[in-house]
VMD Tcl script that builds the backbone (N, CA, C; Angstrom):
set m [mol new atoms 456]
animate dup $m
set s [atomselect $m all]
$s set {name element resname resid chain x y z} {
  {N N UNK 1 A 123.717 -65.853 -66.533}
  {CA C UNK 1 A 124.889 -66.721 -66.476}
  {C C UNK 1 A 125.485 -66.692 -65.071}
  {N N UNK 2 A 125.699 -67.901 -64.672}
  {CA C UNK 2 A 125.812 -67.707 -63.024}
  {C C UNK 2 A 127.573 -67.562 -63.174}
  {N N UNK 3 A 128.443 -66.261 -62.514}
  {CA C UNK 3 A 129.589 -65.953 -62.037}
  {C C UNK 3 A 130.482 -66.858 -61.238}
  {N N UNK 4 A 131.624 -66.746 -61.564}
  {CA C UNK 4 A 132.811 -67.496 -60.634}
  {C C UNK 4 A 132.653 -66.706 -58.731}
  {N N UNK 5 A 132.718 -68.354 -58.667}
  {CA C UNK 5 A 132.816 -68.600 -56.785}
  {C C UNK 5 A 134.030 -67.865 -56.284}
  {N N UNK 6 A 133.537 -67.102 -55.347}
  {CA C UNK 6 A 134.766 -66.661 -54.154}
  {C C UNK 6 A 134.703 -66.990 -53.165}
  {N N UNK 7 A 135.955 -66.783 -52.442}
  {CA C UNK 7 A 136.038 -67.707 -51.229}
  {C C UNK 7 A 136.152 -65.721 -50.302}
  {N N UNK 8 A 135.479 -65.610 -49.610}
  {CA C UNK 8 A 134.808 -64.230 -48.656}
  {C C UNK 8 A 135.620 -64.599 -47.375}
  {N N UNK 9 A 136.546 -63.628 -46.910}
  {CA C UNK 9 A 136.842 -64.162 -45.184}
  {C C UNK 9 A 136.695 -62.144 -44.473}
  {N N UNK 10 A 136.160 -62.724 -43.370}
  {CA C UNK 10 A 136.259 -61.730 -42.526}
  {C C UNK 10 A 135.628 -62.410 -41.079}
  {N N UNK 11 A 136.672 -61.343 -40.305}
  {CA C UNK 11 A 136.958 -62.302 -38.878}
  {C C UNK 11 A 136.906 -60.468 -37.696}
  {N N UNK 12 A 136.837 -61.175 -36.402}
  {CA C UNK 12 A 136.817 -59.948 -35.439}
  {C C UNK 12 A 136.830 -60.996 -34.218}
  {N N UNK 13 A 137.816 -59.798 -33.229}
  {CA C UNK 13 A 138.011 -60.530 -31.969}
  {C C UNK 13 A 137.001 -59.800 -30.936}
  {N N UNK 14 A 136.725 -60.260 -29.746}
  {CA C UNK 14 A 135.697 -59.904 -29.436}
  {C C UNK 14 A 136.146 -60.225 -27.884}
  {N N UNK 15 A 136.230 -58.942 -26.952}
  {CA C UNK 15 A 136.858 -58.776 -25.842}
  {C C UNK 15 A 135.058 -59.605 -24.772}
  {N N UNK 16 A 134.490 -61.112 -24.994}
  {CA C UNK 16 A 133.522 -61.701 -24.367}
  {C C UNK 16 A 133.851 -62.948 -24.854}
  {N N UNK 17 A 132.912 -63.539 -23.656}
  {CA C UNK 17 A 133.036 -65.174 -23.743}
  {C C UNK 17 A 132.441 -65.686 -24.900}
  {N N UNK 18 A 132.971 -67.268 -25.629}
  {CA C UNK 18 A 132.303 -67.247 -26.341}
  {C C UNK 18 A 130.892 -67.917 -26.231}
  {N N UNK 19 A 130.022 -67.832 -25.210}
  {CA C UNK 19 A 129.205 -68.614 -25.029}
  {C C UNK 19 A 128.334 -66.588 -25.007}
  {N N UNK 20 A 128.698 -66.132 -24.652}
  {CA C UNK 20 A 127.980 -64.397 -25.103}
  {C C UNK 20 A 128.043 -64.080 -26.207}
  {N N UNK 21 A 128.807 -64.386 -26.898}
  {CA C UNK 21 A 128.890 -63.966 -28.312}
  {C C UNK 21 A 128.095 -65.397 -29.265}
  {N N UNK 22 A 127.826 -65.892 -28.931}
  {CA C UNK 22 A 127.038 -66.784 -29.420}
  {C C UNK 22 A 125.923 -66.735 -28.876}
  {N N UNK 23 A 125.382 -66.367 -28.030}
  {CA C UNK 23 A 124.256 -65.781 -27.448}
  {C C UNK 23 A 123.567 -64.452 -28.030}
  {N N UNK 24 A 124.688 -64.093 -28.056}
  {CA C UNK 24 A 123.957 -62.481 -28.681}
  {C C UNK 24 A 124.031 -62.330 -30.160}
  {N N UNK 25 A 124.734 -63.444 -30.869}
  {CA C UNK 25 A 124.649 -63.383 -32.235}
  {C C UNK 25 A 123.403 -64.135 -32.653}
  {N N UNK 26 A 122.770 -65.148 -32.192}
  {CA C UNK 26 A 121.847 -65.859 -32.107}
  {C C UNK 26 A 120.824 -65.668 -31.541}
  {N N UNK 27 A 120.635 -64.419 -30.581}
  {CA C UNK 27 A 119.685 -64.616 -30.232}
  {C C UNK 27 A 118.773 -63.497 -30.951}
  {N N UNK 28 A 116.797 -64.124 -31.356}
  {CA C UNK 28 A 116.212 -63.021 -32.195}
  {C C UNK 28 A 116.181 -62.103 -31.841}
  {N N UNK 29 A 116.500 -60.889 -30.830}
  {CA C UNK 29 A 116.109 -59.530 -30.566}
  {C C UNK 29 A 117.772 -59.376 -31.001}
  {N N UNK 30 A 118.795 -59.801 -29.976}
  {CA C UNK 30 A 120.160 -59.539 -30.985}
  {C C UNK 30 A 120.681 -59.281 -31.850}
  {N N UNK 31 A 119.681 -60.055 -32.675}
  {CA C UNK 31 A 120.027 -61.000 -34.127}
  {C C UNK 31 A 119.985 -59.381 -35.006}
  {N N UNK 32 A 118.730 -58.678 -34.593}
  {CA C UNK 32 A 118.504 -57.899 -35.291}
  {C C UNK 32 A 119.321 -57.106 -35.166}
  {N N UNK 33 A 119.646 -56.414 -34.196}
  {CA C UNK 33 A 120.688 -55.666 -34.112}
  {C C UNK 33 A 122.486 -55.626 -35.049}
  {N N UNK 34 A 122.727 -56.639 -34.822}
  {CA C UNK 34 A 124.095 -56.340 -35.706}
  {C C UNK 34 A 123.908 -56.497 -37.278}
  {N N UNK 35 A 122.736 -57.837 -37.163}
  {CA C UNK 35 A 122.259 -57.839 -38.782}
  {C C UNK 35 A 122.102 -56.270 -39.714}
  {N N UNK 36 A 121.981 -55.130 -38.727}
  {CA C UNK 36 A 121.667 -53.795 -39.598}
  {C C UNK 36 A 122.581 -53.756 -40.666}
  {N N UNK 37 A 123.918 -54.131 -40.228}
  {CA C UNK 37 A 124.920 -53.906 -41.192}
  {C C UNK 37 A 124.887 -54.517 -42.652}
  {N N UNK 38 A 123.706 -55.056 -42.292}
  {CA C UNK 38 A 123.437 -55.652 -44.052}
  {C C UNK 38 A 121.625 -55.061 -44.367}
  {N N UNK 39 A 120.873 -54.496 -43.463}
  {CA C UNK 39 A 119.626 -54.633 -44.023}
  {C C UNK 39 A 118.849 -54.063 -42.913}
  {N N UNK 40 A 118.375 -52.680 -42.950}
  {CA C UNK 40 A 117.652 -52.356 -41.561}
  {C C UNK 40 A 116.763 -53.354 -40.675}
  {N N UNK 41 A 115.896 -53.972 -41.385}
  {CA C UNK 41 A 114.891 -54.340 -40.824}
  {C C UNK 41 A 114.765 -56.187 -40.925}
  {N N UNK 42 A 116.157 -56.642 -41.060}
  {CA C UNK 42 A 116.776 -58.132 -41.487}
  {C C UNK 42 A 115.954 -59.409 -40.026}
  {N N UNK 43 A 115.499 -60.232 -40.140}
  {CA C UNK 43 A 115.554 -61.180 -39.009}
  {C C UNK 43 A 115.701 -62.224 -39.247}
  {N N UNK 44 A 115.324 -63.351 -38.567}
  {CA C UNK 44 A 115.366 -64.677 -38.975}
  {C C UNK 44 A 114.349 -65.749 -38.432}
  {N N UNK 45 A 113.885 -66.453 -38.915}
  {CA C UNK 45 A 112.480 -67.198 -38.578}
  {C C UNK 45 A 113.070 -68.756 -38.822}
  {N N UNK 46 A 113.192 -69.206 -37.311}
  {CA C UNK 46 A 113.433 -70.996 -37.366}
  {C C UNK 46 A 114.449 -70.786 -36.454}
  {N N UNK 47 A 114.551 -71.851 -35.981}
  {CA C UNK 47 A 115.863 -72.488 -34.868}
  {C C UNK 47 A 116.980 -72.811 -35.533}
  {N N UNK 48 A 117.910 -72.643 -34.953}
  {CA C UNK 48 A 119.823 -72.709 -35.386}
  {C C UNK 48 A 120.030 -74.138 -34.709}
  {N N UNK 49 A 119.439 -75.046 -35.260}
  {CA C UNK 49 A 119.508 -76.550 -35.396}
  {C C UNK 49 A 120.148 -77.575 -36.390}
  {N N UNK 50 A 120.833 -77.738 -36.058}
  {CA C UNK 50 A 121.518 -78.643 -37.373}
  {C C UNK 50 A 120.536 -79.429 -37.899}
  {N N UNK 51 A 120.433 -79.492 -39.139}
  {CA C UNK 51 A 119.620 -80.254 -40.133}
  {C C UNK 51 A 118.387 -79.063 -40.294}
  {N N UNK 52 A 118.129 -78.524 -39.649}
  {CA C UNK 52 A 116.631 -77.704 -40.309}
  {C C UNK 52 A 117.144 -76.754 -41.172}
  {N N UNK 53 A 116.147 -76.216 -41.672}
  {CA C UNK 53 A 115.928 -74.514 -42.883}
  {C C UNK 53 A 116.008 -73.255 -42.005}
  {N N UNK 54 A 116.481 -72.634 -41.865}
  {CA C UNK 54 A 116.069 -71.329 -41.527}
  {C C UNK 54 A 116.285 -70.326 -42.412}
  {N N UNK 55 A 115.099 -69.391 -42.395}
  {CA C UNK 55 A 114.772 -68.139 -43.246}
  {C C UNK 55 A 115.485 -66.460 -42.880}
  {N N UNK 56 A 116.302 -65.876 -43.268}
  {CA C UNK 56 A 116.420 -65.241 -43.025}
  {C C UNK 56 A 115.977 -63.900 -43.943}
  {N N UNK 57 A 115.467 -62.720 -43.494}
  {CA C UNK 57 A 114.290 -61.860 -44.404}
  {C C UNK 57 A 114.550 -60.367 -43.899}
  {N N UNK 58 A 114.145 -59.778 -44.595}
  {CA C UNK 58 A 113.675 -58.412 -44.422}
  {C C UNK 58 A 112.187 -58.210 -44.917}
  {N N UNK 59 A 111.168 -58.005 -43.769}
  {CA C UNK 59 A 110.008 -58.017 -44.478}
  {C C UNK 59 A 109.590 -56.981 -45.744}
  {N N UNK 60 A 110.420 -56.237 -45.486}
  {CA C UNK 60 A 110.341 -55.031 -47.041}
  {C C UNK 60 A 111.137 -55.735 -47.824}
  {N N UNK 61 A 111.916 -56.515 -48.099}
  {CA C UNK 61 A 112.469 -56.994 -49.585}
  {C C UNK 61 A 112.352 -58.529 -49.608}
  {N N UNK 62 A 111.676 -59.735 -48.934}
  {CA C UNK 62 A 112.100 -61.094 -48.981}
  {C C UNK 62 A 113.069 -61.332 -48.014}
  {N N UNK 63 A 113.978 -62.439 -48.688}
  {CA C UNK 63 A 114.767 -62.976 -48.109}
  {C C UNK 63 A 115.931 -64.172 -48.808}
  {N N UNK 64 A 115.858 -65.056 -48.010}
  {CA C UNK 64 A 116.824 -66.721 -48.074}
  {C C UNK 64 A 116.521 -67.036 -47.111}
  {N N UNK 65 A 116.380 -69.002 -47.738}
  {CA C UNK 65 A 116.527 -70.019 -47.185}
  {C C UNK 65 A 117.850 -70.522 -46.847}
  {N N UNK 66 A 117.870 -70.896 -45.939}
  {CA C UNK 66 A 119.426 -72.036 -45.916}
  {C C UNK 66 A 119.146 -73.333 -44.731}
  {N N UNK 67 A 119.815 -73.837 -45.346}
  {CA C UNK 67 A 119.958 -75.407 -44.692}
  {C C UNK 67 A 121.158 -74.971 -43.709}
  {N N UNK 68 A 120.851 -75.400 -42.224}
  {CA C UNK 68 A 121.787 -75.390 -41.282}
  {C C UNK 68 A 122.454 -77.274 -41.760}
  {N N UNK 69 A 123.658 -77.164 -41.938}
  {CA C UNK 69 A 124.606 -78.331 -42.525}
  {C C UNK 69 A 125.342 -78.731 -41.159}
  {N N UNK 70 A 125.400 -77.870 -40.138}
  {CA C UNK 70 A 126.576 -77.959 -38.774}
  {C C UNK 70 A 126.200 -76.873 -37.867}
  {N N UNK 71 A 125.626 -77.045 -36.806}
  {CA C UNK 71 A 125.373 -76.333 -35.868}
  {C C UNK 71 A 126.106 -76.731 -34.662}
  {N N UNK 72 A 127.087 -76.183 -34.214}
  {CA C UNK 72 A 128.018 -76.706 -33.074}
  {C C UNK 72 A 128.040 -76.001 -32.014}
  {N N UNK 73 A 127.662 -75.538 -30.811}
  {CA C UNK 73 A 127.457 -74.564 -30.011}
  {C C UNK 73 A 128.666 -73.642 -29.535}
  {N N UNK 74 A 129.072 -72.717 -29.661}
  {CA C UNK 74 A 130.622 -72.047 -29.340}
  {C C UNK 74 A 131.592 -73.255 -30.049}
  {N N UNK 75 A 131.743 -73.483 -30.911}
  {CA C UNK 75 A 132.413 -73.902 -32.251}
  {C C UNK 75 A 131.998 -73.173 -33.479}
  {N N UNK 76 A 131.097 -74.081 -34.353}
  {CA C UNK 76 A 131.202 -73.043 -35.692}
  {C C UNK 76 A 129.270 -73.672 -36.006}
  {N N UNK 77 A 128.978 -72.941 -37.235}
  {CA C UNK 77 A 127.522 -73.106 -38.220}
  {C C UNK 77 A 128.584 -73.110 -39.591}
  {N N UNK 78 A 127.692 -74.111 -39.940}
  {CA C UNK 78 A 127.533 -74.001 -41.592}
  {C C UNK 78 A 125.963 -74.038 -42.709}
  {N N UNK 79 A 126.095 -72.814 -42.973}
  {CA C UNK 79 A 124.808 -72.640 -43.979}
  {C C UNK 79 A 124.675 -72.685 -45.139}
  {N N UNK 80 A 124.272 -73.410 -45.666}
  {CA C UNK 80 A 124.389 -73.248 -47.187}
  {C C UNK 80 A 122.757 -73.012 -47.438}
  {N N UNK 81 A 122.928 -71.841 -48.653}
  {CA C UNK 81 A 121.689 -71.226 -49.090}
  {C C UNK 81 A 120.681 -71.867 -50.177}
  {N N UNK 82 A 119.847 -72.133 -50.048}
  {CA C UNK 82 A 118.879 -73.571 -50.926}
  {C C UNK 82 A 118.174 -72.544 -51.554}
  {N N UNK 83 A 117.360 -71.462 -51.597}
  {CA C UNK 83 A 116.294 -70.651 -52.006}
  {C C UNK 83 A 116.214 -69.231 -52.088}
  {N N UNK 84 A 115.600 -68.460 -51.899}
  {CA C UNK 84 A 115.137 -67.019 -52.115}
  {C C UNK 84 A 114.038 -66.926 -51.699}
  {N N UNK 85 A 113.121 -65.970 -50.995}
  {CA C UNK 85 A 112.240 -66.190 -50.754}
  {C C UNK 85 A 111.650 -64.748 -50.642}
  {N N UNK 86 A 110.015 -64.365 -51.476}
  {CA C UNK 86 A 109.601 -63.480 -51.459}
  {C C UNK 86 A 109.263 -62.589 -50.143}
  {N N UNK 87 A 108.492 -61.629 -50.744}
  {CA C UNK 87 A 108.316 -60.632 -49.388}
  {C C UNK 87 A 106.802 -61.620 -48.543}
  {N N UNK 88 A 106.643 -62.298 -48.917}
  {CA C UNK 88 A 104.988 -63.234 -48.285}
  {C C UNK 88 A 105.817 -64.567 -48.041}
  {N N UNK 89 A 107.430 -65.018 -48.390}
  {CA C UNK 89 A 107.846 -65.765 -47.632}
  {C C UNK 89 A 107.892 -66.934 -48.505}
  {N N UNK 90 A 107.267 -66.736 -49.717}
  {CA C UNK 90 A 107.576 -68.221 -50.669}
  {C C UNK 90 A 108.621 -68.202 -51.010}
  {N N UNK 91 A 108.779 -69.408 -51.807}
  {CA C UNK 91 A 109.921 -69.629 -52.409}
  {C C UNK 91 A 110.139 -69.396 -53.427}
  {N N UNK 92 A 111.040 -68.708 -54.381}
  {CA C UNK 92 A 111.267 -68.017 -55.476}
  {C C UNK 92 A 112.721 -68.899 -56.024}
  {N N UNK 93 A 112.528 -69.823 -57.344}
  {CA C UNK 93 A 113.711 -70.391 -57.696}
  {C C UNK 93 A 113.951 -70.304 -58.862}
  {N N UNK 94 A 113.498 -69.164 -59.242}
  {CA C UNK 94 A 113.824 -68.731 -60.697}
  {C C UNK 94 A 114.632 -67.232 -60.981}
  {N N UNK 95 A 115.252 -67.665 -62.073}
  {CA C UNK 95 A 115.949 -66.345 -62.869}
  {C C UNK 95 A 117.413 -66.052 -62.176}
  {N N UNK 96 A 118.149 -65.121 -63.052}
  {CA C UNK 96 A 119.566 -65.654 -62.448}
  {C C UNK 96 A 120.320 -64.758 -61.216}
  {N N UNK 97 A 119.336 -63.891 -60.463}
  {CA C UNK 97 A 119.397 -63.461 -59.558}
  {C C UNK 97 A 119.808 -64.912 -58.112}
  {N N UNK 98 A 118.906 -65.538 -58.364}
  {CA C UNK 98 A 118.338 -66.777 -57.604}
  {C C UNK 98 A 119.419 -68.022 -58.121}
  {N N UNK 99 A 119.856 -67.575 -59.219}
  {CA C UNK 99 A 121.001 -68.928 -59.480}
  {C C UNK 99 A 122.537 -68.711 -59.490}
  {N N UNK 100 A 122.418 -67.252 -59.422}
  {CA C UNK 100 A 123.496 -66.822 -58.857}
  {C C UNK 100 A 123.783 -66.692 -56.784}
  {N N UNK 101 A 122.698 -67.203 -56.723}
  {CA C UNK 101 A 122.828 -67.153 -54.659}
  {C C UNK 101 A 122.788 -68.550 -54.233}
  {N N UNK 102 A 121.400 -69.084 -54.744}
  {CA C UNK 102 A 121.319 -70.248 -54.700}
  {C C UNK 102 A 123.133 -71.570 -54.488}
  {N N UNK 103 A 123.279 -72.273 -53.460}
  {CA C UNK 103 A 124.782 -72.698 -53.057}
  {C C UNK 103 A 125.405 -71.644 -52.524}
  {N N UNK 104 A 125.270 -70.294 -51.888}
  {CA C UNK 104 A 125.942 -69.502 -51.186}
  {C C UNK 104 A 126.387 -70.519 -49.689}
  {N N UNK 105 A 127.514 -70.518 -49.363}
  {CA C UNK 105 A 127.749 -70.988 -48.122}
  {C C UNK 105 A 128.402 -69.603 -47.130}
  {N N UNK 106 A 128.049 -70.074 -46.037}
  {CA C UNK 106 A 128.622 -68.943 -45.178}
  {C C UNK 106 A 129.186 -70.272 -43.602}
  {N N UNK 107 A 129.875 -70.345 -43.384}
  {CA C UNK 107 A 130.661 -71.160 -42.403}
  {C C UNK 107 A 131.257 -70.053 -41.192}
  {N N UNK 108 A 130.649 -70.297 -39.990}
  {CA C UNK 108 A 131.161 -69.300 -39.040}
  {C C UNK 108 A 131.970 -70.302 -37.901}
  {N N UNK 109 A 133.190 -69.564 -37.494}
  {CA C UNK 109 A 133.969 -70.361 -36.497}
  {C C UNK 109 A 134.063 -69.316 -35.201}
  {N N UNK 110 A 134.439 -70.182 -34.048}
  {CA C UNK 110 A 134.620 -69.208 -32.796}
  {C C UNK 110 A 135.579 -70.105 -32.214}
  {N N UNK 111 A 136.564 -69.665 -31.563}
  {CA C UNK 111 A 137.185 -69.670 -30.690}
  {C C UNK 111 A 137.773 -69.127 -29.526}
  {N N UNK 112 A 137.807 -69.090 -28.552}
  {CA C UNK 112 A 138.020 -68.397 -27.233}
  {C C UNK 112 A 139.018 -68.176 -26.767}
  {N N UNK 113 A 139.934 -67.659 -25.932}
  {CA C UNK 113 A 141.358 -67.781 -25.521}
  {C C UNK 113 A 141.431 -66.408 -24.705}
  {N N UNK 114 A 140.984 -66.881 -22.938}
  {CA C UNK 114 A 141.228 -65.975 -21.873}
  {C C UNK 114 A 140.088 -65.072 -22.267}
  {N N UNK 115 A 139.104 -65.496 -22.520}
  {CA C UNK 115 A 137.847 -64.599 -22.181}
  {C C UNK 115 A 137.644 -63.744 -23.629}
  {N N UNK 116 A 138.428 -63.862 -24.446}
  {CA C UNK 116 A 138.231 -63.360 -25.951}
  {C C UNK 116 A 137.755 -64.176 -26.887}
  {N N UNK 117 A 136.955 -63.518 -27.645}
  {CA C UNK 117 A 137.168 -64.678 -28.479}
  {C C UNK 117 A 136.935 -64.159 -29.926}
  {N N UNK 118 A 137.446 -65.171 -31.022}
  {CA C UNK 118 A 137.602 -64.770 -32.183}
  {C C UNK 118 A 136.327 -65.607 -33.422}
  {N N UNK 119 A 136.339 -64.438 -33.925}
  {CA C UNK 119 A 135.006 -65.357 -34.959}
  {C C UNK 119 A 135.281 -64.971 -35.873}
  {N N UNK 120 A 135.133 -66.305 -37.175}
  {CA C UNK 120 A 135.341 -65.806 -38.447}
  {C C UNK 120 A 134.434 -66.327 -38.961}
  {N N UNK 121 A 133.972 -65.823 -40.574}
  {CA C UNK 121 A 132.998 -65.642 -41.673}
  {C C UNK 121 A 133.817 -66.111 -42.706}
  {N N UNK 122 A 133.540 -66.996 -43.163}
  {CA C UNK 122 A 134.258 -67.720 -44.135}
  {C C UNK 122 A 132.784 -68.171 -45.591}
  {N N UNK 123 A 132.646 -67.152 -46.221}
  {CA C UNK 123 A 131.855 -67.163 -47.528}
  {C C UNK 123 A 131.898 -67.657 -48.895}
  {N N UNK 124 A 131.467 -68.642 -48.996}
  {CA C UNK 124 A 131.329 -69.454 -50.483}
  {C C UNK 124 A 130.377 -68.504 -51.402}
  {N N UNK 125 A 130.884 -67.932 -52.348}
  {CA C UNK 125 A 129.393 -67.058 -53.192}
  {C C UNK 125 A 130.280 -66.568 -53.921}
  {N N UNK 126 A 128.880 -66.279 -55.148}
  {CA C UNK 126 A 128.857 -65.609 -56.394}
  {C C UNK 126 A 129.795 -64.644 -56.620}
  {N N UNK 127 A 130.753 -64.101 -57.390}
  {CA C UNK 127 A 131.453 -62.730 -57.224}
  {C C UNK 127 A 130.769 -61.963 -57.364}
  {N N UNK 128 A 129.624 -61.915 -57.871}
  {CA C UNK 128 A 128.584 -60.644 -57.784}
  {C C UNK 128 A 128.266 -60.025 -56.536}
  {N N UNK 129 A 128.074 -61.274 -55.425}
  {CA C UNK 129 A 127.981 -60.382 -54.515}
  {C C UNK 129 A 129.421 -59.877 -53.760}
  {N N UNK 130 A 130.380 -60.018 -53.896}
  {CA C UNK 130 A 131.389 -59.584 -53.851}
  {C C UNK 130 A 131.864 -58.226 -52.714}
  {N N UNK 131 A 131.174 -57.063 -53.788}
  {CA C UNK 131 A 130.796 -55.932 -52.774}
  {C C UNK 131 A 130.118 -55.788 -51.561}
  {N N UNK 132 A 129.003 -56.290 -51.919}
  {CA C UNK 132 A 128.254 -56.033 -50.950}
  {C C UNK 132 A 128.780 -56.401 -49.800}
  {N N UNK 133 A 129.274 -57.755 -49.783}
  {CA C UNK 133 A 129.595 -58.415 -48.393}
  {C C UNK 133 A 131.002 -57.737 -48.166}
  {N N UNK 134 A 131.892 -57.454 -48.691}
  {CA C UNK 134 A 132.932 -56.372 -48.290}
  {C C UNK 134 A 132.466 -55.151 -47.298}
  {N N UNK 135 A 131.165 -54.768 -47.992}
  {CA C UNK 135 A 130.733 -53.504 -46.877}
  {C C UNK 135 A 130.182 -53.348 -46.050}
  {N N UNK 136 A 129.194 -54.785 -45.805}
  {CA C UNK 136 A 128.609 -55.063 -44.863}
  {C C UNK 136 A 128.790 -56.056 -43.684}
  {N N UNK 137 A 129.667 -56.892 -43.991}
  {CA C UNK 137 A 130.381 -57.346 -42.897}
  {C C UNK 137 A 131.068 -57.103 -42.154}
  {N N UNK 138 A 131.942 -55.613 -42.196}
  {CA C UNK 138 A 132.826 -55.435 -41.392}
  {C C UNK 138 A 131.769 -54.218 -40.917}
  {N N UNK 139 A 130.768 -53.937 -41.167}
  {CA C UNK 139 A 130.038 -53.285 -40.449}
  {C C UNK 139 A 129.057 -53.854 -39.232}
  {N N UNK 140 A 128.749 -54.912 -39.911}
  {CA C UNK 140 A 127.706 -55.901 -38.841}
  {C C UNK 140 A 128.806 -56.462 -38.208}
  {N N UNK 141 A 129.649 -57.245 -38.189}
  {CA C UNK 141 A 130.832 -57.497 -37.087}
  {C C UNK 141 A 130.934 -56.418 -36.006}
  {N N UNK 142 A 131.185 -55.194 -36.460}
  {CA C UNK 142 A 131.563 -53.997 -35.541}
  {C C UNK 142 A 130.080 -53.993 -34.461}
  {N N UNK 143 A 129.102 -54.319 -34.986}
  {CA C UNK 143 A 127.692 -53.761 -34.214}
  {C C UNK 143 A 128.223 -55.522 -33.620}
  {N N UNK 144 A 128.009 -56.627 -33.426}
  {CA C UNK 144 A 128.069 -57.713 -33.292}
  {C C UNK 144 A 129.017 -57.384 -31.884}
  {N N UNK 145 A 130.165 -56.827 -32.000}
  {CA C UNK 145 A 131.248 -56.563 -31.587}
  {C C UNK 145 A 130.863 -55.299 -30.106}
  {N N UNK 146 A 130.253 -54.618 -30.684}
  {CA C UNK 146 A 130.048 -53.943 -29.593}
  {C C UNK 146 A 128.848 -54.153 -28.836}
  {N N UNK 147 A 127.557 -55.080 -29.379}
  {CA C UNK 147 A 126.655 -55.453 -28.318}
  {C C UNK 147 A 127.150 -56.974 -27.413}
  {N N UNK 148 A 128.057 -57.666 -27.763}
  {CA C UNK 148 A 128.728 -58.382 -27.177}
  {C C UNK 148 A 130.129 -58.133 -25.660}
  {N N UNK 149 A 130.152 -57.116 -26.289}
  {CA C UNK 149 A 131.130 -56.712 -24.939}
  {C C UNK 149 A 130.169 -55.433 -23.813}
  {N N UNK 150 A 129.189 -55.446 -24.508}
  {CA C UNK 150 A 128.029 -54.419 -23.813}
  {C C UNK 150 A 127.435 -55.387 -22.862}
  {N N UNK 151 A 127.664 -56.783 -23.337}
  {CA C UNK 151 A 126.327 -57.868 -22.628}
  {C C UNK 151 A 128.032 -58.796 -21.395}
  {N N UNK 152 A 128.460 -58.445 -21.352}
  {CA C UNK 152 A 129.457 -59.440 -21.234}
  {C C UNK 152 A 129.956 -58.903 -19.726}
}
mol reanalyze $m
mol bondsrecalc $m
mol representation Tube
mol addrep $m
């Protein structure tokens, strides 16, 4: 039975430009890095293009699909999650693991002001996942947070 929608916010200011912090959040060797806070070994396969799919995975557990909906460069992304996808990368659209994720949105904003800048995570999803993203976002922000003012 798929669970009632929450609306997820978590935000961090970030003593770099935002054209570095969008650099280093985006970029694949980066990527991996703050992603720990959700998944040791997490990456992402495809370009941050508005209108395409990109996969994001851990080759030990699968992953998700999502449709890039808004890709704006030092503005914001909007992703909404279309799939699941095994550890070999198919697509998995069954059972209520998968229909409970399946429509996850995640909407990221940035704004700048004197060389800072602020980014927020604004999450459409399941209350199931609820926790998780409570504990892992303000952890991957913090890593996000400190390889950004490391690069800056």
């Amino acid at each position: 039975m798929i669970g009632k929608m929450k609306t997820l916010k978590y935000e961090t200011e970030i003593d770099a430009s935002c054209k570095v912090v969008w650099d280093v959040m985006l970029g694949p060797e980066s990527y991996k890095e703050w992603v720990k806070g959700f998944s040791p070994a997490s990456e992402y396969r495809g370009e941050w293009i508005q209108g395409r799919h990109i996969d994001f995975i851990d080759p030990n557990m699968g992953g998700t699909r999502a449709l890039l909906e808004k890709v704006e460069p030092c503005q914001e992304i909007l992703a909404k999650h279309v799939a699941m996808l095994d550890k070999e990368g198919n697509e998995d659209n069954t059972g209520e693991f998968v229909d409970k994720w399946v429509g996850t949105t995640e909407h990221y904003t940035f704004a700048e002001n004197e060389g800072v800048t602020q980014i927020r995570v604004i999450m459409e999803t399941d209350e199931a996942f609820e926790k998780m993203f409570a504990e892992s976002w303000p952890k991957a922000l913090q890593l996000l947070k400190e390889l950004c003012e490391k690069s800056s």
